[in-house]
C-alpha positions in Angstrom: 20.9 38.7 -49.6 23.5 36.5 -51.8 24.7 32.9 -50.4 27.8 32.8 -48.4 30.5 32.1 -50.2 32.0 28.8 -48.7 35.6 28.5 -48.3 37.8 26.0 -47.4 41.8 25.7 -45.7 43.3 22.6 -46.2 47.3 22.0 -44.9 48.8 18.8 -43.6 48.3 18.8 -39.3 45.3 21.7 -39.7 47.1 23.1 -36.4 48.6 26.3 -37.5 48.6 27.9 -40.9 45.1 26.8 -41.8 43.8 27.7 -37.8 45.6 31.2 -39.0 43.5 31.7 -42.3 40.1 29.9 -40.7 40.0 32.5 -37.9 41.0 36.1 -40.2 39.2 35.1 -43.1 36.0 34.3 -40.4 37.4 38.0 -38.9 37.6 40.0 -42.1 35.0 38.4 -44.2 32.2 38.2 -41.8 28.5 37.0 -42.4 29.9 37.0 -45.9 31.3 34.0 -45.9 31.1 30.1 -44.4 34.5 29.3 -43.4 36.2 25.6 -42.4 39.9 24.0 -42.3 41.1 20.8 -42.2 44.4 18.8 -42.9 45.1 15.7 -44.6 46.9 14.4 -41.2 45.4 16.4 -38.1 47.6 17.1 -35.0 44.6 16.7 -32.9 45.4 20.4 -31.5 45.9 23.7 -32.6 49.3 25.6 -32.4 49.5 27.7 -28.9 51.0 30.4 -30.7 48.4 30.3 -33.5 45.8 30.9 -30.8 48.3 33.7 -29.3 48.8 35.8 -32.2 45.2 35.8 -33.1 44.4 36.7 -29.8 46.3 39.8 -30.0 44.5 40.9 -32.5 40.9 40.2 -30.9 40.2 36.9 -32.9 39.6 33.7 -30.6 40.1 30.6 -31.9 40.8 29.0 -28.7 37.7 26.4 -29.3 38.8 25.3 -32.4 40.5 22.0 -33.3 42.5 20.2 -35.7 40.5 18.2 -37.7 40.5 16.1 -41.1 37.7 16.8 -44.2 35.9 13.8 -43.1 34.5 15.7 -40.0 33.2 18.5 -41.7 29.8 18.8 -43.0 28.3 17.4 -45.9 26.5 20.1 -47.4 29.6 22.7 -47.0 31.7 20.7 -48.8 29.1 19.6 -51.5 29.0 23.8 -51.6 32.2 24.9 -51.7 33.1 27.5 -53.4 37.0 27.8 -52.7 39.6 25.3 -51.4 42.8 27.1 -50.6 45.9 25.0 -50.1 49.0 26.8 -47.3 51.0 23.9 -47.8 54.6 24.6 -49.0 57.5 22.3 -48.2 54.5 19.6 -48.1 52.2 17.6 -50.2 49.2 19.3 -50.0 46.0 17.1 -49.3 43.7 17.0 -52.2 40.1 16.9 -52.5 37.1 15.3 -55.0 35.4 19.0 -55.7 34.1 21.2 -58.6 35.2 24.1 -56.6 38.0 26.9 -57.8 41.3 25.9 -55.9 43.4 28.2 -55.2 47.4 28.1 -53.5 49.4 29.8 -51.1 53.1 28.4 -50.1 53.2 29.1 -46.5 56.4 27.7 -44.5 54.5 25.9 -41.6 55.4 27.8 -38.3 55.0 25.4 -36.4 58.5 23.0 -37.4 60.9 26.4 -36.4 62.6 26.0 -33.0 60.7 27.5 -30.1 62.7 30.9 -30.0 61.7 31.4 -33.2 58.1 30.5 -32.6 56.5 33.8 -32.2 58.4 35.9 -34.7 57.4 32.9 -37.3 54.1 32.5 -36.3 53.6 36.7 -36.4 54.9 36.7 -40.2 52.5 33.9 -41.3 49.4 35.8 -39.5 50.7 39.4 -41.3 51.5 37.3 -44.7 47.7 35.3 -44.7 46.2 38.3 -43.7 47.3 40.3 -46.5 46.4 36.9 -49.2 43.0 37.2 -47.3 42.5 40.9 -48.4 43.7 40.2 -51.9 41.2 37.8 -52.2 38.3 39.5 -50.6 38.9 42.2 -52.9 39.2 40.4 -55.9 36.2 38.6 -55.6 34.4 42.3 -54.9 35.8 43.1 -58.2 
């Protein structure tokens, strides 16, 4: 059996977009990979509708909170394989690494106004999910 391949979100508050990719690339990749986020300024919670649209789709991220790189372990980040930045109208937090970074603008859903919440939240899910396939199948290749 090969190593996980160790992958790593990183956004600003770690409480939506991040949350989003941690819990579908955890989903789709499997035993495959050893998945963490973090954010260069944690909110200290994690979106409600990030939890909710995951949810829907059987993924439950309800346990997991925001959190900065600093709480994550040693050994995955001494291992890391990929850091992937969401961060788009932001500067993105950085990270001392010799792993392959990689970037994906992704509004943050969570600065739209509440009745636009869900509709936002639903089209960041669909648009990391389909990133997340790209990448699992480019790294099959």
């Amino acid at each position: 059996m090969s190593k996980p391949t160790n992958i790593l979100f990183l956004c600003v508050a770690n409480s939506a977009r991040s949350q989003l990719a941690e819990g579908l690339t955890k989903s789709i990749f499997g035993e495959s990979a050893k998945i963490e986020s973090a954010g260069s300024n944690p909110s200290g919670k994690v979106q409600p509708w990030a939890i909710e649209v995951l949810k829907e789709q059987g993924i439950d991220i309800s346990k997991n909170w925001s959190k900065s790189t600093d709480q994550l372990a040693i050994e995955f980040l001494a291992n890391l394989d990929y850091v992937i930045t969401l961060c788009a109208e932001e500067v993105c937090p950085s990270l001392s690494t010799k792993a392959k970074w990689l970037h994906w603008p992704i509004p943050d859903p969570a600065h739209v106004a509440e009745d636009k919440k869900a509709e936002i939240f639903h089209l960041a899910c669909e648009t990391i999910r389909d990133k997340i396939i790209s990448f699992q199948s480019e790294l099959s290749k």
